[in-house]
C-alpha positions as MATLAB code, in Angstrom:
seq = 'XXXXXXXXXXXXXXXXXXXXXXXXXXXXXXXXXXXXXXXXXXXXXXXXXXXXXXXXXXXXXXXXXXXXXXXXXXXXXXXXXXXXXXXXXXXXXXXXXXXXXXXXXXXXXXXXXXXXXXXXXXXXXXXXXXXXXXXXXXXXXXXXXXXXXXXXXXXXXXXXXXXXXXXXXXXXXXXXXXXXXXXXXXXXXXXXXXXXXXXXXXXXXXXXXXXXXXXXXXXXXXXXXXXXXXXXXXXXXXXXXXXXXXXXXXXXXXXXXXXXXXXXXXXXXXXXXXXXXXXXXXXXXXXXXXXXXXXXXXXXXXXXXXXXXXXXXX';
ca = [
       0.000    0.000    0.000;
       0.973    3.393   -0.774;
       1.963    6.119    1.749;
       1.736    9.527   -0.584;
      -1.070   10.820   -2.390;
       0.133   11.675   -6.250;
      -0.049   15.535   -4.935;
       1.758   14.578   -1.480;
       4.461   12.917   -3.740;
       4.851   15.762   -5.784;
       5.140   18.101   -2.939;
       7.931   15.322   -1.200;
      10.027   15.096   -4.603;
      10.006   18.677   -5.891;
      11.832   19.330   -2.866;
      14.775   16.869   -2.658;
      17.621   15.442   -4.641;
      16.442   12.248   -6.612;
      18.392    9.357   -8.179;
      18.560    6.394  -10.019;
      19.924    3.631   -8.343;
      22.011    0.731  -10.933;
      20.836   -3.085  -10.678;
      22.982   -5.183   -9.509;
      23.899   -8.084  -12.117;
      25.383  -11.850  -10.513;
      28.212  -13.526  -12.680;
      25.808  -15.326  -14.329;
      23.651  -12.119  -15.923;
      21.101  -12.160  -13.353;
      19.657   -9.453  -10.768;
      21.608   -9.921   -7.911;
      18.873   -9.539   -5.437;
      20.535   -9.657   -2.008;
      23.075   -6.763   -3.223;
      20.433   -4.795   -4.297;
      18.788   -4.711   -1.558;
      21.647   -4.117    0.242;
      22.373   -0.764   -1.920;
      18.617    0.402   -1.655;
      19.624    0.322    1.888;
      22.727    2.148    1.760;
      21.563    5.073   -0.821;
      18.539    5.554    1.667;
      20.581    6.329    4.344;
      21.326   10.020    2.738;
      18.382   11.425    2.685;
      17.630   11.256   -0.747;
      13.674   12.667   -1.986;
      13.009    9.823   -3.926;
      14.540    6.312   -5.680;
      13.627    5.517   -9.263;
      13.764    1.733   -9.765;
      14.619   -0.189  -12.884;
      15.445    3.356  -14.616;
      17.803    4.131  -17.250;
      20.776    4.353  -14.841;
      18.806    0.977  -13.419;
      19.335   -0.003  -17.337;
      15.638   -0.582  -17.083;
      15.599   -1.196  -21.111;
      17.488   -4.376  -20.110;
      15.425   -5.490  -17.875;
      11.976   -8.182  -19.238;
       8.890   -7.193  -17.292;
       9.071   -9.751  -14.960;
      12.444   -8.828  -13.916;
      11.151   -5.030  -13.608;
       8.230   -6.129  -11.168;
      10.982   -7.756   -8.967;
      13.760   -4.491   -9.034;
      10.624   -2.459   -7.765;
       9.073   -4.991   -5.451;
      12.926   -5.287   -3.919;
      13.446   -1.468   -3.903;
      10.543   -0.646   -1.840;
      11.136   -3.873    0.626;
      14.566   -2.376    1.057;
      13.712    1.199    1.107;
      10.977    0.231    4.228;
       9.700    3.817    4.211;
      12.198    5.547    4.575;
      11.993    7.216    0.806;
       9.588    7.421   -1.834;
      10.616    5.194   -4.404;
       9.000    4.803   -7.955;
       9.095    2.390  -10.940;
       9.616    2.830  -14.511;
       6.731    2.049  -17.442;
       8.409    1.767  -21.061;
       8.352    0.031  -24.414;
       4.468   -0.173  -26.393;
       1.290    1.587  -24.343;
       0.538   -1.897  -23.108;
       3.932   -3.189  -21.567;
       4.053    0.384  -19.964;
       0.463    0.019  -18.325;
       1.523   -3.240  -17.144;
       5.105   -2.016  -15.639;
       3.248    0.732  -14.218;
       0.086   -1.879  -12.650;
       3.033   -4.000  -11.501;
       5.092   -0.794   -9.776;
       2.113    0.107   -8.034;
       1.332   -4.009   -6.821;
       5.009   -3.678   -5.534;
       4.079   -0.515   -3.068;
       5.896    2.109   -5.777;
       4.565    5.459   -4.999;
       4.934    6.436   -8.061;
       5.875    5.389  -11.583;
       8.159    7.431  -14.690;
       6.455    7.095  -18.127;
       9.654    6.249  -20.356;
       9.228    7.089  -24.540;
       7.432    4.439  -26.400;
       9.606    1.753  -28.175;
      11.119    2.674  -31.496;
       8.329    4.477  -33.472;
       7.620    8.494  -34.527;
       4.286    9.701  -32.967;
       2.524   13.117  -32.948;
       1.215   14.765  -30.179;
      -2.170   12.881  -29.896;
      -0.498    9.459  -30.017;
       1.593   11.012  -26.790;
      -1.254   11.904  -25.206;
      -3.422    8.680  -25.357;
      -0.368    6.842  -24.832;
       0.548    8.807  -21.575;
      -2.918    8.858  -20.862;
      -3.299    4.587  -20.466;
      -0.747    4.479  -18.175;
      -2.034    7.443  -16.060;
      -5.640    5.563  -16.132;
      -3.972    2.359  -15.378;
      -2.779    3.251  -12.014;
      -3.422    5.566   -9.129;
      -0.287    6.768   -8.171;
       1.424    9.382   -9.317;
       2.926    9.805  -13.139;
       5.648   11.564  -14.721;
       6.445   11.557  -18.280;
       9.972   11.720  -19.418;
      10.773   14.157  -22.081;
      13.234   13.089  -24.512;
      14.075   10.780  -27.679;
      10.773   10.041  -29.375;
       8.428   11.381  -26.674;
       8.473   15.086  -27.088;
       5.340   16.631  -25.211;
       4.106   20.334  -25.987;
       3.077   22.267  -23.471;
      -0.445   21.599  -24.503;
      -0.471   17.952  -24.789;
       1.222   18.798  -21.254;
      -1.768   20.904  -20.168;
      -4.446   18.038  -21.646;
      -2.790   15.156  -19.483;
      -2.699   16.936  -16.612;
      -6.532   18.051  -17.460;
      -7.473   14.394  -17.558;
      -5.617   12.691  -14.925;
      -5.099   14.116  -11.388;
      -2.311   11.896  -10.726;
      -0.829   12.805  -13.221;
       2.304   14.918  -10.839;
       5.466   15.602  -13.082;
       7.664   16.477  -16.047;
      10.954   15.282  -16.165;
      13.185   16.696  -19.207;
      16.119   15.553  -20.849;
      16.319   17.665  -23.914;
      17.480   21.224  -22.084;
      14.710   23.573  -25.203;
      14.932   26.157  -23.070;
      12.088   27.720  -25.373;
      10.225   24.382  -25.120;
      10.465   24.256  -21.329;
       9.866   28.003  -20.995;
       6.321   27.129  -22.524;
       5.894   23.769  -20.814;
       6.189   25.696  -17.006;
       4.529   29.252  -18.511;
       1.257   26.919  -19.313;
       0.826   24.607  -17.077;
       2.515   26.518  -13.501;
       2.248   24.685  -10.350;
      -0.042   22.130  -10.960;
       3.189   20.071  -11.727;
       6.493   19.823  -10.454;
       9.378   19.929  -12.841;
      12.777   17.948  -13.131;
      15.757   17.665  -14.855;
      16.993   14.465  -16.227;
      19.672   15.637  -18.703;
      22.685   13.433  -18.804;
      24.992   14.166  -15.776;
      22.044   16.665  -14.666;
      24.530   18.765  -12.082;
      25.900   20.104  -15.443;
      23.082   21.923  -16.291;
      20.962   22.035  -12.560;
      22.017   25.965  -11.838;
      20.452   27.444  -14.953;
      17.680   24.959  -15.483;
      16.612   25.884  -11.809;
      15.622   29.647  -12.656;
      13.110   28.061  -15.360;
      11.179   26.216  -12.307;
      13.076   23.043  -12.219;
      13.480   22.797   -8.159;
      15.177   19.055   -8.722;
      16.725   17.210  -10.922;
      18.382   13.058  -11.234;
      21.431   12.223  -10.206;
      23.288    9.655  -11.257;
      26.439   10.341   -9.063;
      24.437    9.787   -6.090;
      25.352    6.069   -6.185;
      28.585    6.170   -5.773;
      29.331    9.478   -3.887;
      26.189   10.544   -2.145;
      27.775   13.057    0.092;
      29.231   15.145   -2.806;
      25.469   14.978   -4.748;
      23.831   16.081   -1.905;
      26.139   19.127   -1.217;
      26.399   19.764   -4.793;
      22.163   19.856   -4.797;
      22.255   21.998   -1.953;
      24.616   24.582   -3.328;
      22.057   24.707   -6.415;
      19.249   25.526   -4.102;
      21.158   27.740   -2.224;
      21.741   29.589   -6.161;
      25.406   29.770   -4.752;
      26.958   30.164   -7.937;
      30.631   29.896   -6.769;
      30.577   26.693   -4.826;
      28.570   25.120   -7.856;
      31.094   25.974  -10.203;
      34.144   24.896   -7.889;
      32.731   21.051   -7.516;
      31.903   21.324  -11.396;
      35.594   21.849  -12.065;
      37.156   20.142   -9.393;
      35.006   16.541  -10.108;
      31.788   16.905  -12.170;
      33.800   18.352  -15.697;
      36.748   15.910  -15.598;
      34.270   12.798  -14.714;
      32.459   14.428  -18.152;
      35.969   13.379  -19.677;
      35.750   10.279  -19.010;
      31.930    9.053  -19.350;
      32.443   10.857  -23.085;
      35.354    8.330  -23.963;
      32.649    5.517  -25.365;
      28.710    5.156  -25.991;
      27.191    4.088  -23.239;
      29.070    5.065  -20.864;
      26.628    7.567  -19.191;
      25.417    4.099  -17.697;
      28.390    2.567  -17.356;
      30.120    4.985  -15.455;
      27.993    4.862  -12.497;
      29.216    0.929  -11.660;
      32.149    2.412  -12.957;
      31.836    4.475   -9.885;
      31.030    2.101   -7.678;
      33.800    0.114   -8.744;
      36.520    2.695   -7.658;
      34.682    3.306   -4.607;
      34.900   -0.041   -3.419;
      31.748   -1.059   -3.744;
      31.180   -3.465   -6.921;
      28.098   -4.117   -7.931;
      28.791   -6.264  -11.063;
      28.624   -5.538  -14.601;
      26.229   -3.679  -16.981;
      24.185   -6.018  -19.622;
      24.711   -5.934  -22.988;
      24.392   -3.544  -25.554;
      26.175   -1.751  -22.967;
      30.180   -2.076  -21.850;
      31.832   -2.130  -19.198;
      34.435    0.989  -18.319;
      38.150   -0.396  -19.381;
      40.436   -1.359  -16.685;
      42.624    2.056  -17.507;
      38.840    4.097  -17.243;
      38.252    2.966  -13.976;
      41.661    3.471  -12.819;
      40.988    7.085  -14.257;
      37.663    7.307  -12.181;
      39.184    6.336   -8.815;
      42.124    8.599   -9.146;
      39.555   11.278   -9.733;
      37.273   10.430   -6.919;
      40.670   10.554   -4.714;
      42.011   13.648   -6.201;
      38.720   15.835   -5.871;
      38.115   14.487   -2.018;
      34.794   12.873   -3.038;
      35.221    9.271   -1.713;
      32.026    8.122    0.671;
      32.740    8.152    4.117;
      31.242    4.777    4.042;
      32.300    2.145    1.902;
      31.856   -0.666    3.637;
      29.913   -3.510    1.388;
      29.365   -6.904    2.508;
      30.411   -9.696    0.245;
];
């Protein structure tokens, strides 16, 4: 059962740092359950505003359904209150009603509409296909701007019409003439959050258009420096933003630019130099080289950003 309202949910999220946390894979390929869980735990012991399960940095589009059901079902057992956590609904209008039916069975609070698989649509085939998975559920939606899922503001302003749990629009396309019109039309009756690769990059500026929040993929791997980083963006301290850009967030840039994929892969990456392994990423994706990570921890040393605690059992 869920503890937030879609409207409480907004109100809890708008208002707090939120991040994707990776999914652990065993030797063999498989969700690694037990080290999940055991990650949930630790990335819930920050004070994060919210968890988005079997997301892209979850490599979600990896995932089959069933496997999605269990990432969110283990997410919120591990969570145990302590943060909101949501699922993810993608691929055709009816696998994303049933990942979102399945996220809300698990306890989500919430669920992320990803773009629909591989195909052009105009903005009435957004709408109806936002709109099933808003009907299909009670708990709160947001849609994810980007790729092949490009919402106006008033395909915006009709969702939100229909469906009062509908709660949020996440971007990852940084129009700042399409986002200008996006919060102009449609206010406060959403909140608004940015989901632009390596979103600290871009956080200061994209927070005087209305977006309080944004996703953080850093988070799992050095929590501490997200959450001051977040704060200093609040805070519109424009100095100490720019001083943990250069000192860690431009040269890790470097180094997640070196390959495709690597926006993914550089989170375990992360975790990897951290000492705290949680396995490989699943084809299409790569791994980071040997030399990459070596890069990474060097970087997480040099820039003073290592987690006080890195303790992981085995």
């Amino acid at each position: 059962m869920t503890t937030y309202s879609p409207a409480e949910l907004a109100d809890t999220l708008k208002e707090g740092l939120l991040s994707f946390p990776v999914t652990p894979f065993a030797a063999d390929g498989e969700v690694d359950a037990a080290r999940y869980a055991e990650h949930i735990a630790w990335q819930t012991s920050f004070g994060i505003g919210g968890l988005f399960a079997a997301g892209g940095t979850g490599e979600g589009f990896s995932l089959t359904p069933a496997e999605t059901a269990r990432v969110v079902e283990l997410a919120v057992e591990a969570a145990d209150g302590a943060t909101p956590v949501l699922g993810s609904a993608a691929g055709n209008t009816a696998q994303a009603v049933e990942n979102a039916r399945a996220a809300e069975e698990a306890g989500a609070e919430g669920v992320l509409l990803l773009p629909p698989y591989l195909t052009d649509c105009d903005q009435d085939g957004l709408l109806e296909h936002a709109s099933a998975v808003c009907a299909a559920t009670s708990v709160g939606v947001i849609v994810y701007n980007r790729a092949n899922a490009v919402y106006s503001a008033q395909t915006v302003a009709r969702l939100a019409d229909r469906h009062p749990n509908f709660i949020g629009f996440k971007d990852a396309l940084g129009d700042i003439e399409q986002l200008t019109r996006v919060v102009a039309t449609n206010g406060d009756r959403l909140f608004y959050l940015g989901g632009l690769p390596t979103a600290e990059t871009f956080a200061l500026p994209l927070l005087q258009l209305g977006m309080s929040t944004y996703s953080s993929a850093m988070y799992n791997f050095v929590p501490e420096f997200a959450l001051e980083f977040y704060r200093d963006v609040r805070n519109l301290d424009r100095a100490a933003v720019t001083e943990k850009l250069t000192r860690f967030v431009l040269p890790y840039l470097d180094i997640r630019d070196r390959a495709k994929g690597y926006g993914v892969s550089i989170v375990k990456g992360g975790l990897r130099a951290v000492g705290r392994d949680l396995g490989s990423v699943r084809p299409p994706l790569q791994d980071l080289t040997e030399r990459d990570v070596d890069d990474l921890r060097a970087l997480v040393d040099a820039a003073g950003v290592r987690p006080a605690d890195v303790a992981l059992a085995r």
